[in-house]
N, C-alpha and C positions, 0 to 999 in steps of 0.2 A: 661641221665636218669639213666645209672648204679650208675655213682657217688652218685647220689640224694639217690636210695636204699641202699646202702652201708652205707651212713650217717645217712640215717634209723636208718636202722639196729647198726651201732655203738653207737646212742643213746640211746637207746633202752636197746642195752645192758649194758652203762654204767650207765645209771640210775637206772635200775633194779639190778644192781650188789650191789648199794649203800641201796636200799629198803631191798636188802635178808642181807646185811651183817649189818644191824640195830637190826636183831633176835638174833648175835652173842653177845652182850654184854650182862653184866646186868644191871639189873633194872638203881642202877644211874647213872651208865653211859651211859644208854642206851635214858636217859631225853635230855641230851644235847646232843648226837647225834638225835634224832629223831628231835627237835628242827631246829635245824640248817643244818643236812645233809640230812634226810630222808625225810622231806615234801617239799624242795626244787626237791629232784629227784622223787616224787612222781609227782609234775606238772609239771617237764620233762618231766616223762614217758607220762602222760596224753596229754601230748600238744605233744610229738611228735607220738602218737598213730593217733590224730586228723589229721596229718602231713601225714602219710600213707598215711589214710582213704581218703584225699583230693587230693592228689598228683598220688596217685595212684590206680589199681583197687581193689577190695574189697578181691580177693583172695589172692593179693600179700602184701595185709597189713596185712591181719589177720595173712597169713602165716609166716611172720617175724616176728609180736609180740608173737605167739604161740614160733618159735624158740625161739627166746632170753631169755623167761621164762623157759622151759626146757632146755637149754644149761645153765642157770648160773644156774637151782637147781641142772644137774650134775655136773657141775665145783665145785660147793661148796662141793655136796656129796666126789666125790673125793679127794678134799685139804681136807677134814676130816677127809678120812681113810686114807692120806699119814700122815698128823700131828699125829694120835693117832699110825701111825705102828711105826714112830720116838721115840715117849716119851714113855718107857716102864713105868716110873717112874710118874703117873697121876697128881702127887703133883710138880711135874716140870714145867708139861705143864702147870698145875692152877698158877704158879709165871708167867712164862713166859707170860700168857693170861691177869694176872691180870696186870702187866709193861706195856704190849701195849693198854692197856684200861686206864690207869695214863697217859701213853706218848699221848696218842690222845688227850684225855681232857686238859692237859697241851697246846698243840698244837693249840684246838681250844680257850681255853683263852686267847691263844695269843697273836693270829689272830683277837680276837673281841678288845683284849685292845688296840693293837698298827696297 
């Protein structure tokens, strides 16, 4: 039964991770990610909410979905203020941000063509 909560809970928070990290792009690339990554982990999240709720008791499901959502909004709070203590230079982290936003979308056109 531990194993079953832990795989909860690691869903939980890996699909939730993918829904909060859809707020980081912008607008166009934030089309073809919400497309293809965020409403897939949205009926993750959903379907293994139901997955608690059914497997186990009502406090130990609420309680991990309540976790998971506050551990990844501070996980992310924190990678935020470690990246902005790095880049004194704002116009650094905007190239750097705008690469990994070209490299993902490159990545998922890939993946859809081949």
């Amino acid at each position: 039964m531990l194993f079953k909560y832990i795989g909860f809970l690691f869903t939980l928070l890996w699909s939730y991770t993918f829904i909060k990290s859809q707020s980081i792009f912008k607008k166009g690339s934030g089309i073809i990610i919400t497309l293809f990554v965020t409403n897939i982990s949205w009926l993750t999240f959903i379907v293994a909410c139901f997955y608690g709720l059914k497997n186990f008791t009502f406090f130990n499901a609420i309680l991990g979905i309540i976790f998971c959502i506050i551990f990844v909004h501070l996980a992310f709070a924190r990678i935020s203020l470690f990246i902005n203590s790095k880049f004194e230079n704002k116009d650094n982290l905007l190239r750097v941000k705008t690469f990994i936003e070209y490299l993902i979308l490159i990545a998922v056109v890939y993946f859809i063509i081949f």
